[in-house]
N, C-alpha and C positions, 0 to 999 in steps of 0.2 A: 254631301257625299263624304262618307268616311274617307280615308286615304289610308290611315296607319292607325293601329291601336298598340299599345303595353298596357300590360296589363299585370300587376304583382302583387300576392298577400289577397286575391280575390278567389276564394274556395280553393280551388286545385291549379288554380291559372298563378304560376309562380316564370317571373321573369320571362313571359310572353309579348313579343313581338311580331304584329303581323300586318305585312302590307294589301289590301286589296284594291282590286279591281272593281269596275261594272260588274262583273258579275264574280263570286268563290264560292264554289261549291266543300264541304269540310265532309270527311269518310272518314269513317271508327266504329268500333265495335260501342257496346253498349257500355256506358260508365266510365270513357276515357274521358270524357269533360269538353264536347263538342256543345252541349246545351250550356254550360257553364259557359260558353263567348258568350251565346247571344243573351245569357243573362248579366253578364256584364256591362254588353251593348246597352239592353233595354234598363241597366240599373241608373248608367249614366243618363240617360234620356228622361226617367223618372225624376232624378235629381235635378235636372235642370226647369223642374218644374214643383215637384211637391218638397215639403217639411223633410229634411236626412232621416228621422226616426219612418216616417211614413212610406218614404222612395227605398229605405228596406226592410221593411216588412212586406212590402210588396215584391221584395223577390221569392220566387220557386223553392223550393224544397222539394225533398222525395216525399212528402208525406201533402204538400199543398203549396201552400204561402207560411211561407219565414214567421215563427213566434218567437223565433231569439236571435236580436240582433249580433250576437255572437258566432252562429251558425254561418254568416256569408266572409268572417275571415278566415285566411288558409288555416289548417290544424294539422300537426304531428301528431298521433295517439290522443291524449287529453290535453295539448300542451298548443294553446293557439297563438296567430300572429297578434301583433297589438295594431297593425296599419297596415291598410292595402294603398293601392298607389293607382293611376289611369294616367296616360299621355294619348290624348287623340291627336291627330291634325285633320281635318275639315275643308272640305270649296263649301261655301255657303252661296247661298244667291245672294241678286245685287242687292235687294230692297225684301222686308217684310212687315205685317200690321204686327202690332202689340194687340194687350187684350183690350184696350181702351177705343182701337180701331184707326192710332193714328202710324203713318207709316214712317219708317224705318229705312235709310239706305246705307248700306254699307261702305266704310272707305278703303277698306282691302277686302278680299273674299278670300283668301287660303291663309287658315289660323290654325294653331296651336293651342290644343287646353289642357293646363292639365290641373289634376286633384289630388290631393292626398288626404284620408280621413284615418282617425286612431279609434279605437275603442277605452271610454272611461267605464270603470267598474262603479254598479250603482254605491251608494255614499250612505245607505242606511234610509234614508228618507224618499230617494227612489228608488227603485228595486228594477234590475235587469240589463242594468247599464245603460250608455248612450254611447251616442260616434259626436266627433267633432273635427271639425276642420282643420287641419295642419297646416293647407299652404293649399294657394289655388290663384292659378295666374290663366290669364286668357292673352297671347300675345299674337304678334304675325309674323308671315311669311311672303318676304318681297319675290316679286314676280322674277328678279334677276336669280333668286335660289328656288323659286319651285319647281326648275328643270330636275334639279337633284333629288327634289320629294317625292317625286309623282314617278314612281316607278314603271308602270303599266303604259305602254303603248299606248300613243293619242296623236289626233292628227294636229297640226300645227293651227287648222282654223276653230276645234274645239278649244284648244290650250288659248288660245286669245279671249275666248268667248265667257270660258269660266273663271282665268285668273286674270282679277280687274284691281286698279285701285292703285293706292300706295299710303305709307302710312312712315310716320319718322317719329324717333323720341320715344317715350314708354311705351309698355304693355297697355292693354285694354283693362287688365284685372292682374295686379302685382301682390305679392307676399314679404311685408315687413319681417322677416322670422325673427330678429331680437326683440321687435315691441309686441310680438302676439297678432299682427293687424290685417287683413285685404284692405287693398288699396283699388277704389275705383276710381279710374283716371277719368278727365276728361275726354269726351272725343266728339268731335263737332260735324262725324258723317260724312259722306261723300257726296256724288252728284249721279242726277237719274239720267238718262239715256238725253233726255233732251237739254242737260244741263242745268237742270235745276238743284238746289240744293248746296247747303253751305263748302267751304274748301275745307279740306282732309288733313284730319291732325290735331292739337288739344292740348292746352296749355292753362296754369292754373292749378291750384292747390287740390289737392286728391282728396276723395271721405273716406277716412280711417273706419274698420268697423272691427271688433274687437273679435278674433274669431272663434275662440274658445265658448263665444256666446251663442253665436251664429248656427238658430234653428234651419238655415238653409243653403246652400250655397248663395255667394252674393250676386252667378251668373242666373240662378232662377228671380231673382227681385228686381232686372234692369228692365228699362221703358225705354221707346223711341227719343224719348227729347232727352234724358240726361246721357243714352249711352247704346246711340242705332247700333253698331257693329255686334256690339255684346246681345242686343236683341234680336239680330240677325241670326245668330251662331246659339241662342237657348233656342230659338225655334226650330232651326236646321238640327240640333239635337231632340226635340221635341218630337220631329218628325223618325226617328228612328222606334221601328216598332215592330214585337215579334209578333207575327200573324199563325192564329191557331182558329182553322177554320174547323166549324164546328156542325154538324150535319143540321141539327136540329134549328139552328141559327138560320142557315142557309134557307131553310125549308118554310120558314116563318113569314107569312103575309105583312107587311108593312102598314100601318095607317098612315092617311095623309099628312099628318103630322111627323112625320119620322124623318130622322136626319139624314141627307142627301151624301151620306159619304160613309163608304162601308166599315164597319168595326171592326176589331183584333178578329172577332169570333166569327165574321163571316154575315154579321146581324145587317139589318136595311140593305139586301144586295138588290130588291125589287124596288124601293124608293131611290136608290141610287141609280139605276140602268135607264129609271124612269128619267128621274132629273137631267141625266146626263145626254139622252138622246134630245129630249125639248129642249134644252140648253145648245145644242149646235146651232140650232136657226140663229143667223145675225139680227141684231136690233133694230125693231121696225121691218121684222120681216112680215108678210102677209098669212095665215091662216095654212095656204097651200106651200109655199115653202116650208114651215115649219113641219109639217107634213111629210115632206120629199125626207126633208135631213132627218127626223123621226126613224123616218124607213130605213135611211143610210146607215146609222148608225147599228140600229135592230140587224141588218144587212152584215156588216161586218162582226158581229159577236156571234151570228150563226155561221157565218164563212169560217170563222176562228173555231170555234164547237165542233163542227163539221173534220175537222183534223182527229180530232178526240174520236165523233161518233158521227159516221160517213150518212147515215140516216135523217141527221137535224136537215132538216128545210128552214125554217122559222124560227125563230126564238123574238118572245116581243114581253111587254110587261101591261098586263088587266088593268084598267082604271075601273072599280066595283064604286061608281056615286051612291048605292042604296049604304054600302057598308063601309065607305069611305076606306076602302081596304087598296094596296097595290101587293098584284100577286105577276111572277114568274109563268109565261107557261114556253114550250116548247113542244113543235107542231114536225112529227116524222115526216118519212114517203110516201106514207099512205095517207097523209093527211089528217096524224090524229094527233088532236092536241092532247098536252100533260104538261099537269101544273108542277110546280116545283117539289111541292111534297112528296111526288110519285118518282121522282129523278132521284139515279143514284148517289150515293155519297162522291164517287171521282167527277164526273160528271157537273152534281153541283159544284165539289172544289174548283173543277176548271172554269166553269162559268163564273167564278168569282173572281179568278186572278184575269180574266177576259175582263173583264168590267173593270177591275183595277187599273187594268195596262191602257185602256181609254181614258181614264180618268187623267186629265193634265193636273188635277189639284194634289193627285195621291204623288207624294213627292219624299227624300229623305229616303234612308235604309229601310229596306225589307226582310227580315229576318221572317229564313218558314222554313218550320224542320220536317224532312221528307215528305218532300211533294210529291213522290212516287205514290204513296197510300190511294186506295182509291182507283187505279189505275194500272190499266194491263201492259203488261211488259215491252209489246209493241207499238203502245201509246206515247209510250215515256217521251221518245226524240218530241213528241210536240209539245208536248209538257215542259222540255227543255227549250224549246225555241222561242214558245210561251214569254218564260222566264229573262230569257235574252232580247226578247223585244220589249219587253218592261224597261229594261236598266237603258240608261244612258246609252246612245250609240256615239262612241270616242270617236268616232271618223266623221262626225255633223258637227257644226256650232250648236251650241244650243239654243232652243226656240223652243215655242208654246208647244209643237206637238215632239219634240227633244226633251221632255224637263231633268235635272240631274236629280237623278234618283238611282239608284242600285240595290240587288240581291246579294243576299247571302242564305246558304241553303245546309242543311246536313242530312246526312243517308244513310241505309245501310246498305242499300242496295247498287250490287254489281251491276246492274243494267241503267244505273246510274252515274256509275263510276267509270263504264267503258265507253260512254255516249257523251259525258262532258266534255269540253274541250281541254285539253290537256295542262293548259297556261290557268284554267280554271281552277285547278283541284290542288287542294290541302288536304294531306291526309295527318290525322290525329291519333300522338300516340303516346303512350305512357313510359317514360326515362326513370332508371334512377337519380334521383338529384339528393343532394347534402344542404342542409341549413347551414347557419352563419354559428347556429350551437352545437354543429358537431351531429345532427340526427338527421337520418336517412329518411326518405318518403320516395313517392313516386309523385309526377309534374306531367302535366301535357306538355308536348311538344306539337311543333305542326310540320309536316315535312313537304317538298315539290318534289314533282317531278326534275331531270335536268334539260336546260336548252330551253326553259320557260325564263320570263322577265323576270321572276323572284330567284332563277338561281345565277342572273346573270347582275340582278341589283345586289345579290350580297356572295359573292364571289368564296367570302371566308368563313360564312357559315357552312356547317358540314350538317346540311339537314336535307340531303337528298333519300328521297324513296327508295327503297330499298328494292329491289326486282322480286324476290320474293317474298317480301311481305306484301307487294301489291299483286301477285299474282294469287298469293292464296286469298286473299281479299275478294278479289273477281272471280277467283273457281271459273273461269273460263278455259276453253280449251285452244289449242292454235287454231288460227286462220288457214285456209287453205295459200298453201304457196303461191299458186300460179294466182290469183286473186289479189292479192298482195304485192305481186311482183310486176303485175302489168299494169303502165300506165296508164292512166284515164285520159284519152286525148279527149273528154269530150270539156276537162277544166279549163278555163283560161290561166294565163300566165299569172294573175291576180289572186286565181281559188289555189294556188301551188304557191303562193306567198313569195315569189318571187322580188325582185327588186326591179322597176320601172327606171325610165330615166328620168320621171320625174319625182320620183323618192328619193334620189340617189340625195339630192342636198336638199334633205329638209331634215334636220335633227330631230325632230319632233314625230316625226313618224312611224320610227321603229326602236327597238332597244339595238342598243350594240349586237355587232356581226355575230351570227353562231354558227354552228355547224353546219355543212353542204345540205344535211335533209330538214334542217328544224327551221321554221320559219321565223323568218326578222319581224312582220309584223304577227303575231301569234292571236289564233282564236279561229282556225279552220280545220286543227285536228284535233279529232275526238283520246283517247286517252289507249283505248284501243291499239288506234293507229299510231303509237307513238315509236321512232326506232330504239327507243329503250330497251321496249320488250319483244323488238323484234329478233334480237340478237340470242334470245333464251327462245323466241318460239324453234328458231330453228336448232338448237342444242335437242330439244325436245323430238324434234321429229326425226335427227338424228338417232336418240337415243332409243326410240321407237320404230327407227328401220330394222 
């Protein structure tokens, strides 16, 4: 789970900071550099796995994928940066396999990484330049300080569940900067649940690697036995992935042979749904239970569809033995079946992200840019709820059917911007900023709402929303008064966010006190409803009497 990203010197993303949550929704017009996060996201995720030259070529362009690795540092007119920079921090799970298949357990689980790469200009012999490694440390974050990292509301039995461990003495992965070197320390893992597993901590002479050499990061080339933590934390980055679902993808019949777990593009969504329902019978179940859970499963992703499009009865997946095919179908009111090729594009989209939000293995960040597409205006709120029961619930421990995993989403749409939840939404925008040479550019910036956790965790940032820039953003019109003004007695004391007596002393379950209407634990008003913009609806209706 991400926590915090900076981000600097990476396309238009200059001295960004941003805390998120289970879920942040990002709003901007076209071209302010909301796709440029999550290619930042997805760049670091790539690097923690392929060759630096290869992890950016694989980033986005306007025109496709990256053919100059020059192209993803910031530029002024013709005049580019020489180094971009990343600081993430991380809850990673307890334990993970390497690719060898042997496991991995971590001795802390909230870590800090961070990167910095330069740009060499080619030398005459290569042509087009390379990147190389500046500095690159992987270190922790003791459980006595991660009260202060974790910005976002959580209840005091998740916060136990996910920050485990402890660790003393070096980083995981440290930067000699006068010899040139990463140093990868030792670290001798932690223990699993039942205790097993070596004691926590690492001592012993580091392997210098010389980094100006270094085809790769030295977090993408760590194994369970010399260095679990660090293996932990390249998987937990592995798993961050921007999902672009793809009609045709979606539409495609599967052979038996096809990978049980769905791709960026939306591909094997009918080998997965399949897998995933047979996979609920417990071990050494009989024929007819596996059966029952079959149907349970099949059962809930039409319930879920059913939100979308009130018509689904059914939805199951074809075993075809003559053509060894698995196909999609989904059966209306009237009982007519239709295969997946006949389904619309929104329709398949949601059916994929229903399949995903079952899937306990689909784990790590989810980056998916306007889930609106596809989908009618009145659908949206399930599309959003969708999305919310995917991510991590902060008020559970986590467990098999909790795994930590979170959304990040971007929009352009006002029917998405007024339905989120208010503590959700960053809205993206373009600043004039100055270089360090004296030259002018424009930067993203990200802004909140106020009376949310990000404006109460940085108190001295002046990066609030403006009322009318969000209002013209939403082109919405006022609320009716009297709608707005009458309580809903039919909420509990809980849906109005109130304070219990038994929240009162748990520090872990709300941010610091706010204002009489904005809620301490935050995530049950929509963006709409927020008294931001209630203070301007009524100016308006004034000015309109």
């Amino acid at each position: 789970m991400l926590t915090r990203l900076k981000v600097s010197g990476f396309k238009n993303l200059v001295d960004v900071d941003i805390s998120f949550g289970p879920v942040t929704c990002i709003a901007g017009v076209n071209g302010v550099g909301k796709s440029n996060l999550f290619d930042a996201i997805t760049f670091l995720s790539a690097l923690a796995e392929k060759p630096l030259r290869e992890a950016a070529l694989s980033v986005r362009d306007e025109g496709g994928r990256t053919t100059d690795l020059r192209s993803i540092f910031h530029r002024v007119g013709d005049t580019y940066d020489d180094e971009m920079s990343f600081e993430a921090e991380m809850i990673v799970p307890p334990s993970s396999i390497d690719d060898l298949g042997q496991q991995a357990i971590a001795s802390i689980t909230f870590l800090h990484y961070t990167l910095k790469l330069a740009y060499r200009a080619g030398d005459g012999v290569r042509t087009g330049g390379s990147i190389q490694i500046v500095e690159e440390t992987l270190a922790y974050i003791q459980k006595g300080e991660a009260k202060a990292h974790l910005r976002f509301p959580q209840k005091k039995e998740w916060f136990a569940s996910a920050v485990l461990g402890r660790r003393s003495g070096k980083e995981f992965i440290s930067t000699d900067v006068a010899n040139g070197t990463i140093l990868l320390h030792q670290d001798r893992g932690g223990k699993d649940e039942s205790g097993n597993g070596q004691a926590t901590g690492g001592s012993g002479r580091p392997r210098a690697l010389a980094a100006a050499s270094l085809p790769r990061t030295v977090l993408s080339s760590v194994n369970a036995a010399e260095s679990p933590t660090a293996l932990v934390a390249r998987n937990e980055m592995r798993s961050w992935r921007l999902l672009q679902l793809e009609p045709t993808a979606l539409r495609t019949p599967d052979p038996f042979t096809a990978p049980i777990h769905l791709g960026t593009d939306g591909s094997h969504l009918a080998a997965t749904l399949y897998h995933l329902a047979e996979s609920r019978a417990r071990e050494g179940a009989t024929r007819e239970d596996i059966e029952i859970e079959t149907a349970r499963v099949y059962a809930q992703v039409a319930n879920r569809l059913a939100d979308l499009i009130s018509d689904v009865r059914d939805v199951w997946v074809d075993r075809d033995e003559r053509r060894e095919l698995f196909t999609v179908f989904l059966k209306d009111r009237y009982r007519t079946a239709h295969a997946a090729r006949s389904l619309s594009d929104g329709t398949l989209r949601f059916l994929a992200l229903t399949v995903l939000e079952l899937d306990p293995d689909a784990q790590g960040v989810l980056c998916l840019e306007e889930p609106e597409n596809g989908i009618h205006p009145a659908r949206i709120p399930a599309m959003l709820q969708l999305l919310r029961d995917f991510a991590v619930d902060v008020e559970e421990p986590l467990a098999f059917d909790n795994p930590l995993r979170q959304v990040i989403v971007n929009t352009h749409s006002p029917v998405v911007v007024s339905e989120i939840r208010s503590e959700d939404l960053l809205v993206a925008d373009l600043v004039n900023r100055v270089d360090d040479k004296g030259k002018h550019f424009k930067g993203v910036t990200f802004r909140w709402l106020p009376d949310t956790w990000r404006a109460v965790a940085n108190p001295s940032l002046q990066k609030q929303i403006s009322r009318g820039a969000l209002l013209a953003y939403l082109n919405v019109t006022a609320p009716d008064v009297s709608e707005r003004d009458e309580p809903d007695e039919s909420n509990t004391a809980e849906e109005h966010n109130l304070v219990t007596d038994d929240q009162e002393d748990e520090e872990f379950d709300s941010a610091p006190v706010l204002a009489d209407n904005a809620p301490n634990r935050a995530g049950k008003r929509r963006v709409v409803d927020h008294p931001y913009l209630h203070s301007l609806w009524d100016l308006l209706e004034q000015e309109g009497a």
